[in-house]
TORMIMAR-918576 format. One record per residue (C-alpha): residue in three letters; x, y, z. Coordinates in nm, 3 decimals. Layout:
% TORMIMAR-918576
ala / X / Y / Z;
...
% end
This chain:
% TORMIMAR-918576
unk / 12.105 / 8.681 / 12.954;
unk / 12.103 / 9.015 / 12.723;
unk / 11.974 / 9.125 / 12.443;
unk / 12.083 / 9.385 / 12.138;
unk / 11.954 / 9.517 / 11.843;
unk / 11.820 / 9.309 / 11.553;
unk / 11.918 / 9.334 / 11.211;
unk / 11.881 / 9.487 / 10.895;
unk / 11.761 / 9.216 / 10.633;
unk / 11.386 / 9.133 / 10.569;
unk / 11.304 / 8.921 / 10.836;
unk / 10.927 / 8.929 / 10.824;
unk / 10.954 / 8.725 / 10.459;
unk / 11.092 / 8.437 / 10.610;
unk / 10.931 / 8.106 / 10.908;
unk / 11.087 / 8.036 / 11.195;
unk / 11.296 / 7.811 / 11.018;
unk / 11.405 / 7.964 / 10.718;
unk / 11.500 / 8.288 / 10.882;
unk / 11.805 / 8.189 / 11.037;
unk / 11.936 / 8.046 / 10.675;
unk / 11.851 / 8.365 / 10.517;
unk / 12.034 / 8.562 / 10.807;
unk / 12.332 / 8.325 / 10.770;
unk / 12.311 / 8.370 / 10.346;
unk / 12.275 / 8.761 / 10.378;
unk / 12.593 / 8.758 / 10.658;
unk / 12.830 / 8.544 / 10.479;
unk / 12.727 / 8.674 / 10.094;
unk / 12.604 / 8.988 / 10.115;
unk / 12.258 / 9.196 / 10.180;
unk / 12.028 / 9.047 / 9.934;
unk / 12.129 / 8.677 / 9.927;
unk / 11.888 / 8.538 / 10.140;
unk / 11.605 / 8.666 / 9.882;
unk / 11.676 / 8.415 / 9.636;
unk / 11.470 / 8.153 / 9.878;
unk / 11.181 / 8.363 / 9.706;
unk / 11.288 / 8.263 / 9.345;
unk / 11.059 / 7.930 / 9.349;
unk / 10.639 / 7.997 / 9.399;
unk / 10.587 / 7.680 / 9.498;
unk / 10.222 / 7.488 / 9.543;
unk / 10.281 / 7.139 / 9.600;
unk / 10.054 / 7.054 / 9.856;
unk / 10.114 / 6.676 / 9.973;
unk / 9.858 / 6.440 / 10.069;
unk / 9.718 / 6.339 / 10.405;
unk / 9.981 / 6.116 / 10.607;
unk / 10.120 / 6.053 / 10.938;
unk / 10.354 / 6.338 / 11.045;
unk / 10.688 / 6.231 / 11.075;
unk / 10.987 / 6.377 / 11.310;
unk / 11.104 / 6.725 / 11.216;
unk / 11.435 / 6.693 / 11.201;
unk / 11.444 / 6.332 / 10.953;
unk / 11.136 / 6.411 / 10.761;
unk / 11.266 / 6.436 / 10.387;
unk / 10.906 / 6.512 / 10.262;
unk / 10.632 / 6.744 / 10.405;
unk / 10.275 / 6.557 / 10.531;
unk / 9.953 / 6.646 / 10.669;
unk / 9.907 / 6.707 / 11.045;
unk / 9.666 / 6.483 / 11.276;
unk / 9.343 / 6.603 / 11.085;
unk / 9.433 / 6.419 / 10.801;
unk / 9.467 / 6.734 / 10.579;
unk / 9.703 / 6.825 / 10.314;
unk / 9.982 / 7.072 / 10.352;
unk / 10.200 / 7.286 / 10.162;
unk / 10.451 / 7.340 / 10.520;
unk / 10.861 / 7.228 / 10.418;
unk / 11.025 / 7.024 / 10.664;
unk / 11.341 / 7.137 / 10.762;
unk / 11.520 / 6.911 / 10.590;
unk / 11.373 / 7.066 / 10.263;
unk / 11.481 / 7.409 / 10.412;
unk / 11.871 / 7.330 / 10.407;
unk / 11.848 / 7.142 / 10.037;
unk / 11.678 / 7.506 / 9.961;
unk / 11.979 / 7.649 / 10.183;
unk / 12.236 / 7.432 / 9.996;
unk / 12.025 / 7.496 / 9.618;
unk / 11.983 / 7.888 / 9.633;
unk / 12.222 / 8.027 / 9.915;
unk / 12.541 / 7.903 / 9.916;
unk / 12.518 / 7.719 / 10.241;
unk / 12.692 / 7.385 / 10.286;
unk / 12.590 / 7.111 / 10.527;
unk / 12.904 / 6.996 / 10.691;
unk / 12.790 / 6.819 / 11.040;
unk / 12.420 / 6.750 / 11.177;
unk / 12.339 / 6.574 / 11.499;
unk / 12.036 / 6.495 / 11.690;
unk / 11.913 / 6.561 / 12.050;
unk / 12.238 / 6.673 / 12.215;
unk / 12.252 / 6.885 / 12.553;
unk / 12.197 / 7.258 / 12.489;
unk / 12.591 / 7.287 / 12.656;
unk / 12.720 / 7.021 / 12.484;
unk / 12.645 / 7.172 / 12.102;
unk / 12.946 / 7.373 / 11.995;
unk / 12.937 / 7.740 / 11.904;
unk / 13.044 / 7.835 / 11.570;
unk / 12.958 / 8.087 / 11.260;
unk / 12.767 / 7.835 / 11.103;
unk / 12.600 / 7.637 / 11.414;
unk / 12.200 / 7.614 / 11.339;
unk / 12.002 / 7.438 / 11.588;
unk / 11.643 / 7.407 / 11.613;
unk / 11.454 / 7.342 / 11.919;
unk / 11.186 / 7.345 / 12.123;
unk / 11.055 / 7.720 / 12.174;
unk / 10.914 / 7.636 / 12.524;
unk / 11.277 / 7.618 / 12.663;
unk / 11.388 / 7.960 / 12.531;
unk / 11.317 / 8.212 / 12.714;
unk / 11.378 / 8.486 / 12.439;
unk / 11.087 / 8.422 / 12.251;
unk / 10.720 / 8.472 / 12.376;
unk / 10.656 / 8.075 / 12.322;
unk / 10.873 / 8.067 / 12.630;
unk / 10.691 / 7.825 / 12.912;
unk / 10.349 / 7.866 / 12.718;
unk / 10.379 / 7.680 / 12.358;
unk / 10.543 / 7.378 / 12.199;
unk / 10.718 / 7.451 / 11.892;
unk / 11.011 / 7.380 / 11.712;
unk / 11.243 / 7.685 / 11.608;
unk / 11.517 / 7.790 / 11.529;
unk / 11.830 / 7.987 / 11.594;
unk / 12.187 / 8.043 / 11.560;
unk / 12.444 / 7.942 / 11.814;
unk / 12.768 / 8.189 / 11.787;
unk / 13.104 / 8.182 / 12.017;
unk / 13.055 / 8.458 / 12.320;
unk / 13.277 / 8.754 / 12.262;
unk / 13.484 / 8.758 / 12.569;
unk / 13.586 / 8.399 / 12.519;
unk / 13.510 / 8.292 / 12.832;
unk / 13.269 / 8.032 / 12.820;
unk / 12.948 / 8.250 / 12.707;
unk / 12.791 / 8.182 / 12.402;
unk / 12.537 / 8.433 / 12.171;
unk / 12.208 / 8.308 / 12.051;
unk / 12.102 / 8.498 / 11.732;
unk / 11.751 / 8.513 / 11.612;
unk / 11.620 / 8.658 / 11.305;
unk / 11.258 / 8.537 / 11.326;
unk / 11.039 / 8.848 / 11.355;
unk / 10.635 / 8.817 / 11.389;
unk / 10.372 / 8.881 / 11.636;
unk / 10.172 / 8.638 / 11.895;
unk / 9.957 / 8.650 / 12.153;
unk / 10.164 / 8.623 / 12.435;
unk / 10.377 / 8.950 / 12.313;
unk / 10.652 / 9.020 / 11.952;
unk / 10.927 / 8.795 / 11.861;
unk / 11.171 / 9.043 / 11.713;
unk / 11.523 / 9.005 / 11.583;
unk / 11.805 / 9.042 / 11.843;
unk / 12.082 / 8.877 / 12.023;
unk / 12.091 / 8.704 / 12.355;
unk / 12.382 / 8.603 / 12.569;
unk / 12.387 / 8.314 / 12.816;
unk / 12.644 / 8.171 / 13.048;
unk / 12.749 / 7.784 / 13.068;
unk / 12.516 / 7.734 / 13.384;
unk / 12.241 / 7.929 / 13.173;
unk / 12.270 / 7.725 / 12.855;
unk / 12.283 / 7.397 / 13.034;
unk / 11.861 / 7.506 / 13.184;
unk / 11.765 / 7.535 / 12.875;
unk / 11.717 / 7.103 / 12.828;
unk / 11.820 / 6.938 / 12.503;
unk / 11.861 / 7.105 / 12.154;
unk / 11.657 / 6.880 / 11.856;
unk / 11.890 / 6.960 / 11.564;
unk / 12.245 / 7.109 / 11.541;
unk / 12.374 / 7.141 / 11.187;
unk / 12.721 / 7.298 / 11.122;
unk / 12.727 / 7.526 / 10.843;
unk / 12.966 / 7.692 / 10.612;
unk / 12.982 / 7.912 / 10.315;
unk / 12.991 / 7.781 / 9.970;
unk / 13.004 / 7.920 / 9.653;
unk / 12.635 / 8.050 / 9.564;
unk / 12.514 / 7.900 / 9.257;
unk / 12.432 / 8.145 / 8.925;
unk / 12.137 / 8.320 / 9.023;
unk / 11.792 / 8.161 / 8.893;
unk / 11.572 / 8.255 / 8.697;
unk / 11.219 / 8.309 / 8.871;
unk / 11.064 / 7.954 / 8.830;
unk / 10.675 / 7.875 / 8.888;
unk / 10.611 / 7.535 / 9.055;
unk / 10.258 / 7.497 / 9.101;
unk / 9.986 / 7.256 / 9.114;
unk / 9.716 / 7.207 / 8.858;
unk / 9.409 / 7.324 / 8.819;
unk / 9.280 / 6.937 / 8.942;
unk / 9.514 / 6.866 / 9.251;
unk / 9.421 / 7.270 / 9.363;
unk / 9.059 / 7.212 / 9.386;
unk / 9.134 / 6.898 / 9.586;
unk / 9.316 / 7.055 / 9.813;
unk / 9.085 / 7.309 / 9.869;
unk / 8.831 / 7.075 / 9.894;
unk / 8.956 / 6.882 / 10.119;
unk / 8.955 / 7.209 / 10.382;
unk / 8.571 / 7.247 / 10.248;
unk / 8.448 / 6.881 / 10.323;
unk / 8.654 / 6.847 / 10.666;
unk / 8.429 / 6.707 / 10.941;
unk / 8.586 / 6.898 / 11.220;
unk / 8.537 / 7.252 / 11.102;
unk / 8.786 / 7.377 / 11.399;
unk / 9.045 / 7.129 / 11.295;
unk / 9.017 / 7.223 / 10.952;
unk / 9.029 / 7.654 / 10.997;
unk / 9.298 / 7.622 / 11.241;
unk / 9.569 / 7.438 / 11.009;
unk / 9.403 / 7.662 / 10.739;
unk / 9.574 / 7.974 / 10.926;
unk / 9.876 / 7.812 / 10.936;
unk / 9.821 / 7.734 / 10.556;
unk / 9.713 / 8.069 / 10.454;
unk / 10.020 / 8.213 / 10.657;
unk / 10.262 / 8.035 / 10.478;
unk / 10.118 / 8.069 / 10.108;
unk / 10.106 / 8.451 / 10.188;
unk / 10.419 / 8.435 / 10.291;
unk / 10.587 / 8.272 / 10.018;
unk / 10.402 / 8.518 / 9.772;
unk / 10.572 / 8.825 / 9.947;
unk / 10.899 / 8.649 / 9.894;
unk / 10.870 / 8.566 / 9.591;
unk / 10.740 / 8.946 / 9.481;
unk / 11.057 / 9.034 / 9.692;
unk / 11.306 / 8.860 / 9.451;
unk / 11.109 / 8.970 / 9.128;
unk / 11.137 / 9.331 / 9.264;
unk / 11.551 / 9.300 / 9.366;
unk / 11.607 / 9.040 / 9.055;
unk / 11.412 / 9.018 / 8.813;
unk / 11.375 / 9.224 / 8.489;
unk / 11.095 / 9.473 / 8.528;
unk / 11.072 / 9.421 / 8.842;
unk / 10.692 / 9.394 / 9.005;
unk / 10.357 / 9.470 / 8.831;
unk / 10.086 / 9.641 / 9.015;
unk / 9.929 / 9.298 / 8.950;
unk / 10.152 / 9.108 / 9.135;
unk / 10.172 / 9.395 / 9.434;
unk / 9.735 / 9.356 / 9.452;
unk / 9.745 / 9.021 / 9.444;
unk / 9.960 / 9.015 / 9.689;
unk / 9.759 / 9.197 / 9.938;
unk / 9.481 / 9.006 / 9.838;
unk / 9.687 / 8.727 / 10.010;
unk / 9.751 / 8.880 / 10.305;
unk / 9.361 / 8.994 / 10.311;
unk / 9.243 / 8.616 / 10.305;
unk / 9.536 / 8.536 / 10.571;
unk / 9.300 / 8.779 / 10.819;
unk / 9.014 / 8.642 / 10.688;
unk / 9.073 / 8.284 / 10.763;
unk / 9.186 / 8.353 / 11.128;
unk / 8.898 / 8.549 / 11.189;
unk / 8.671 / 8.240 / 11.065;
unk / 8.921 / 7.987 / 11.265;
unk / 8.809 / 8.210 / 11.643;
unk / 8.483 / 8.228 / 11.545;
unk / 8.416 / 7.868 / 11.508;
unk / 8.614 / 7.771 / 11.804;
unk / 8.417 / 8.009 / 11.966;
unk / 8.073 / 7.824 / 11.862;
unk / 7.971 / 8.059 / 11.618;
unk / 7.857 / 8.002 / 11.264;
unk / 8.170 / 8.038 / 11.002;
unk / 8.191 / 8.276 / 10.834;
unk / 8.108 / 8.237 / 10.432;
unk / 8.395 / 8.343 / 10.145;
unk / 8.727 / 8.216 / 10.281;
unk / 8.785 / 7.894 / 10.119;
unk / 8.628 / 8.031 / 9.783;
unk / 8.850 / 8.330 / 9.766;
unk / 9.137 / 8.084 / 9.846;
unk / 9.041 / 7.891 / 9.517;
unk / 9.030 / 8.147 / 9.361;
unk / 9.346 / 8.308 / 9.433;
unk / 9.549 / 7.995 / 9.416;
unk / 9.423 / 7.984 / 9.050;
unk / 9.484 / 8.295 / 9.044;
unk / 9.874 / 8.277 / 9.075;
unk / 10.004 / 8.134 / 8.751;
unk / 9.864 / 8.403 / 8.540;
unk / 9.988 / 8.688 / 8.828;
unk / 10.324 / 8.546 / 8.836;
unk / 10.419 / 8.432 / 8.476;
unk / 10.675 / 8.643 / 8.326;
unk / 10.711 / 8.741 / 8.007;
unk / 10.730 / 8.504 / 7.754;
unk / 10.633 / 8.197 / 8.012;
unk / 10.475 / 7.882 / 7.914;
unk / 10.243 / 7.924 / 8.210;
unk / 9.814 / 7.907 / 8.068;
unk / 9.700 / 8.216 / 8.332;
unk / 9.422 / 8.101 / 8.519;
unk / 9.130 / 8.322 / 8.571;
unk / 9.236 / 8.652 / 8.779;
unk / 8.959 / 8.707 / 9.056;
unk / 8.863 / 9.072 / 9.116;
unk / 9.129 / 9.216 / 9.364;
unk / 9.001 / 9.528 / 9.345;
unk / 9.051 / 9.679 / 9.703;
unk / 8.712 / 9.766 / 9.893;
unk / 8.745 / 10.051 / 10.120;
unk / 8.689 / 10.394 / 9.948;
unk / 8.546 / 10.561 / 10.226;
unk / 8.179 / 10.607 / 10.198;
unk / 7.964 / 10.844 / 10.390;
unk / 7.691 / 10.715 / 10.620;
unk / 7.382 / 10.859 / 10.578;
unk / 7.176 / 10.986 / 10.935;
unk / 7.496 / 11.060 / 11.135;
unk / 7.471 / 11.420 / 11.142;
unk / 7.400 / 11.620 / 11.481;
unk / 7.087 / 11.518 / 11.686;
unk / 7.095 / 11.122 / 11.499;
unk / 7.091 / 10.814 / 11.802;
unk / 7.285 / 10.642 / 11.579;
unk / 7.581 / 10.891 / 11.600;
unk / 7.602 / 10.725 / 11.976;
unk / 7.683 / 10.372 / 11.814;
unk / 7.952 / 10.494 / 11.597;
unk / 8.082 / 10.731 / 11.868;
unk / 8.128 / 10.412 / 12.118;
unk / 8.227 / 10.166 / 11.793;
unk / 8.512 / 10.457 / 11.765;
unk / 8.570 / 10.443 / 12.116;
unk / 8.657 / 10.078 / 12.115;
unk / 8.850 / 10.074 / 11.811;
unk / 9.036 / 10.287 / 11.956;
unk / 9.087 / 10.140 / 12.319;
unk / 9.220 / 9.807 / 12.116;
unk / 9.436 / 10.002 / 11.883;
unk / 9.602 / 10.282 / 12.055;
unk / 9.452 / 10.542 / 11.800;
unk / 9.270 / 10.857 / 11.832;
unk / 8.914 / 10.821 / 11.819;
unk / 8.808 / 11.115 / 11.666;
unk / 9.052 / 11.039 / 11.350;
unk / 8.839 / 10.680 / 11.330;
unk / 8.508 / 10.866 / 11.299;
unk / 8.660 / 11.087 / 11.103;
unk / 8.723 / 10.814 / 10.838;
unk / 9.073 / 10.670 / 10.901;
unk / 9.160 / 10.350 / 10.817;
unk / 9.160 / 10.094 / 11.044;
unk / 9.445 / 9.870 / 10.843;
unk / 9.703 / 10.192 / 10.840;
unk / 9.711 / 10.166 / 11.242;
unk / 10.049 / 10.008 / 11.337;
unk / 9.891 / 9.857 / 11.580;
unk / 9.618 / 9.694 / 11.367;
unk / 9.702 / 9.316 / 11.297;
unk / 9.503 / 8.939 / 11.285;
unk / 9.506 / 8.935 / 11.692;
unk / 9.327 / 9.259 / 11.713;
unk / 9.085 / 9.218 / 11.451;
unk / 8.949 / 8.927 / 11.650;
unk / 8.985 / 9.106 / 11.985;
unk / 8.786 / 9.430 / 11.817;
unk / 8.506 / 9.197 / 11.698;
unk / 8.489 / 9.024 / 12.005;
unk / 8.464 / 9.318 / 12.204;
unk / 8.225 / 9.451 / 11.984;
unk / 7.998 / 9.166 / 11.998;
unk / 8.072 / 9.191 / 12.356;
unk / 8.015 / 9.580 / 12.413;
unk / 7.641 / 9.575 / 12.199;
unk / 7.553 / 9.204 / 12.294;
unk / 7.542 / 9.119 / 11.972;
unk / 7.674 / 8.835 / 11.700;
unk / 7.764 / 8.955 / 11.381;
unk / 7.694 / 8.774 / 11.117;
unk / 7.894 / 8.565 / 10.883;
unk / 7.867 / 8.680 / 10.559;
unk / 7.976 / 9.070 / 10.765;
unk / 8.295 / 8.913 / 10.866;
unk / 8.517 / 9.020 / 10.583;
unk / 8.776 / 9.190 / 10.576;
unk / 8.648 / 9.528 / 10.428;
unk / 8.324 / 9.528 / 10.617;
unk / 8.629 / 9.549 / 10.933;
unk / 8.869 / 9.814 / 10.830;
unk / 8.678 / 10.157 / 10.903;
unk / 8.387 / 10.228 / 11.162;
unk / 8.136 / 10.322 / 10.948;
unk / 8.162 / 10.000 / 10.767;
unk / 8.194 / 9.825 / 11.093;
unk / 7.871 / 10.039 / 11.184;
unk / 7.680 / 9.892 / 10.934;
unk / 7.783 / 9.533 / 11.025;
unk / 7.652 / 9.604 / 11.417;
unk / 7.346 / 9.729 / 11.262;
unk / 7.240 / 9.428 / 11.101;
unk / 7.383 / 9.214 / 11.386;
unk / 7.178 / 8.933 / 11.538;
unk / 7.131 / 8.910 / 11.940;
unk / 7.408 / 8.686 / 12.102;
unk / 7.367 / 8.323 / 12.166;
unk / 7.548 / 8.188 / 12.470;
unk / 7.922 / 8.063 / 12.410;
unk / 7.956 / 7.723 / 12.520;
unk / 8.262 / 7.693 / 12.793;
unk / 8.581 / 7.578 / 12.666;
unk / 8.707 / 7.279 / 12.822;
unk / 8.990 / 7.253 / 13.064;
unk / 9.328 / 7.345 / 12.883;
unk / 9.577 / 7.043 / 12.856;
unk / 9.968 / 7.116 / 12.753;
unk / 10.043 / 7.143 / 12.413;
unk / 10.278 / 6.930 / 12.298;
unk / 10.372 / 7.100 / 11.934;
unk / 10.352 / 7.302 / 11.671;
unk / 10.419 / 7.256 / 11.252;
unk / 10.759 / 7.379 / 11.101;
unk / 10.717 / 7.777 / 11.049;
unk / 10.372 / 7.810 / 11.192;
unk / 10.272 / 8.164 / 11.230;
unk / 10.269 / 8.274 / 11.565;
unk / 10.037 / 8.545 / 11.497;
unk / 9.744 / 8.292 / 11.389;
unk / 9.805 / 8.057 / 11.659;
unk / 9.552 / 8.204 / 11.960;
unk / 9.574 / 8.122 / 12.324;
unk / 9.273 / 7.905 / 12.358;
unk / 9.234 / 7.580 / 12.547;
unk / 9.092 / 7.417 / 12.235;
unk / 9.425 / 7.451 / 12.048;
unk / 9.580 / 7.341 / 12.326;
unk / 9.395 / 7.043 / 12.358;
unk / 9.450 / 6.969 / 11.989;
unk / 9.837 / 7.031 / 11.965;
unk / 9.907 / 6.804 / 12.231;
unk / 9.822 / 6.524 / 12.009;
unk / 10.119 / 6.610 / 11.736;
unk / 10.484 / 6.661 / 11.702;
unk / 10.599 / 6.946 / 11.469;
% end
C-alpha cells in the first residue's frame, strides 16, 4: 500500500460520506461543483425511531437514545448527488467482497472504517465510510483507493490522499457495504440558495428533547455529532453564497458562522465532562436554541419570504484584557507562568507568546481534542474542578482568562472508574471524528447500534 498527495477542493466542508461525491462532482465538472451540496440550509430534524441499515435507509432516524437527528442517510446523499451535481446512479450492490467490486471512475463504496487501514478508525472504531475505488495505473491487477475525507480524531488526522493495494491486499480488507457505479450527467441549472428549515415549534422540540434526556451522556454525545454536522452544513452553505450567490457573504453570516463552530467546542467539552462524572456544564443547549433560531434571519437573502428570528449576540469575547496583580514579585504570576507552561506542552506553542497574550484559538494546533486535554490537565496539574458555568469557550482561549477560571476553581472530587471497554460496533453516517473520544463509555454505547 502507498499513499500521495491529497487534493485541492474543500474537503473539510464535506462528512465522510458526502466528500467522495463532491470529489467525484469537482473531477468530472470542474473546481467548484461540488459546492452546490451547500445551496440547501437544511433543519429537518426527524423524530425518534429505530435506526435502520445505512445503505437502504431512504429517511434519516434517531440513534438508540431515542433522540432526534438532523444526520442524511446515504441514500439521501446520492438523490443530493443526482439533484445538485450531476452524478447519475447507474449500478448499486450490497455486501460484495472488497476484490470482487470492480474499479472504475465512478465506483463509490462505503464501508466499514475498521477494515481500512488508511484511516485512523483502522482496528480501533466501527464506522461506515466512504471512498472511491479507481483502476491501478499499471494495469496489472492493483487498484487506487481515493479519499477526500479530511478531519481530525483521536487516534491521529484523516487527510486526503491516495492509496494503492494489490489483489492479495484488497481481498484482507473483508466485505465492502455499498458499491454504487457512477457516471457524469448533465448538472442541472444552478439553484438558487434555498432555506429549508424547521419552525419555530418543531426547533424547540428538538432542542428539548436534548434538554429533558434522562441519560445526560447519551444525550451530549449524539449532541456532538449533531452540533458537528449543523456547523458543518452552515460553512457549506456560506461557501456557495460566497462562490454563487449575488453579494456574496455578510459579516453576519461569516459571525454566525463562527458562532457555530464555537458551540460545536462547547458541546464536546460538556459531552467529556459528563462522561467524566462531572457536573455539565450550563449554556450549550440554550445557545443552540438560540442559534438555530437564529438562522433564518442570518441566511435570508434579499427579498426572501423568510420572518428572521431573533439574532442572539455573536459578538466575539476575547479582546484581551489585562490581569490585574501579575506584575514582578505577585504569587500569582507562578499560576499563570505554569497555566502557560501547559498550554503550551499540549499545543506546541511558545510559552512566553501565551503569557504574553496570544490567542489560544490562532494555534494550528488548537482544536476540540485539545481543549479537553488542556482542561483536563489543568484540573489535573492544580487538583482542581473547574466549574461549569467557566467552561465556555472564551473563558478557554487565552491564559489569563483561563487564569481566572483556575482561580475560582473548586477542589477535585474523585472520578469514578470507567468500566471495562467492550467493541464498538458503529458509528452514524458522517459522524465527526474529531468529537468522537476514545473512552470506554462510548465504546460501550456504540456497540449497541449500526450506522
Amino acid at each position: 500500500m502507498t499513499a500521495s498527495a491529497g487534493y485541492a477542493f474543500p474537503a473539510h466542508l464535506f462528512d465522510c460520506l458526502q466528500v467522495n461525491l463532491a470529489e467525484r462532482a469537482d473531477h468530472w465538472h470542474g473546481p467548484g461543483t461540488a459546492l452546490r451540496l451547500g445551496a440547501v440550509l437544511r433543519f429537518r430534524p426527524a423524530p425518534a425511531a429505530p435506526a435502520p441499515s445505512v445503505a437502504t435507509a431512504a429517511v434519516p432516524s434517531a440513534d438508540a437514545s431515542g433522540l432526534p437527528t438532523v444526520e442524511r442517510t446515504v441514500v439521501q446523499q446520492l438523490d443530493d448527488a443526482r439533484r445538485y451535481l450531476g452524478l447519475a446512479v447507474r449500478s448499486v450492490d450490497h455486501d460484495r467482497p472488497f476484490d470482487a467490486v470492480p474499479p472504475g471512475e465512478g465506483r463509490y463504496v462505503v464501508a466499514d472504517a475498521f477494515f481500512l487501514p488508511w484511516v485512523p478508525y483502522h482496528r480501533r472504531q466501527h464506522m461506515d465510510h466512504s471512498f472511491l475505488l479507481l483502476p491501478g495505473e499499471d494495469g496489472g491487477g492493483a487498484v487506487c483507493v481515493r479519499d477526500g475525507y479530511l478531519n481530525d480524531t483521536p487516534w491521529g488526522s484523516a487527510r486526503p490522499g491516495e492509496w494503492r493495494f494489490d489483489q492479495a491486499a484488497l481481498a484482507d480488507l473483508g466485505m465492502v457495504k455499498l458499491s454504487v457505479g457512477l457516471t457524469p450527467a448533465d448538472p442541472s441549472p444552478l439553484p438558487p440558495p434555498l432555506l429549508d428549515l424547521a419552525c419555530a415549534e418543531e426547533t424547540d422540540e428538538y432542542v428539548t428533547a436534548y434538554e429533558q434526556h434522562p441519560d445526560r451522556t447519551a444525550a451530549l454525545r449524539r449532541l456532538t455529532l449533531e452540533t458537528w454536522l449543523l456547523c458543518r452544513g452552515r460553512e457549506l452553505h456560506a461557501a456557495y453564497l460566497a462562490r454563487y450567490a449575488a453579494g456574496g457573504v455578510t459579516d453576519r453570516v461569516r459571525d454566525h458562522v463562527t458562532a457555530w463552530k464555537t458551540l460545536a467546542e462547547q458541546v464536546y467539552l460538556a459531552y467529556r465532562r459528563v462522561e467524566r462524572g462531572r457536573a455539565e456544564p450550563v449554556g450549550p443547549l440554550g445557545r443552540l436554541r438560540e442559534l438555530l433560531l437564529a438562522d433564518p434571519g442570518v441566511f435570508a437573502r434579499p427579498g426572501s419570504d423568510v420572518v428572521p428570528a431573533a439574532r442572539p449576540d455573536d459578538a466575539p469575547a476575547g479582546t484581551r484584557r489585562e490581569v490585574p496583580g501579575h506584575g514582578a514579585g505577585d504569587p500569582r504570576a507562578g499560576i499563570a507562568s505554569v497555566i502557560a507552561a501547559v498550554a503550551a506542552e499540549t499545543l506546541g506553542a511558545d510559552p512566553a507568546a501565551l503569557l504574553a497574550g496570544a490567542s489560544l484559538g490562532e494555534l494550528p494546533e488548537f482544536n476540540s481534542f485539545r481543549i479537553v486535554e488542556l482542561v483536563e490537565r489543568l484540573e489535573e496539574r492544580f487538583g482542581i474542578e473547574f466549574r461549569p458555568d467557566d467552561l465556555v469557550p472564551e473563558n478557554l482561549h487565552r491564559v489569563e482568562d483561563l487564569h481566572r477560571a483556575v482561580e475560582r476553581a473548586t477542589p477535585a472530587t474523585p472520578i469514578p472508574a470507567a468500566p471495562t471497554p467492550a467493541p464498538g460496533r458503529a458509528r452514524t453516517p458522517g459522524t465527526p471524528a474529531d468529537f468522537i473520544p476514545a473512552s470506554p463509555t462510548l465504546a460501550t454505547a456504540q456497540a449497541e447500534r449500526t450506522r
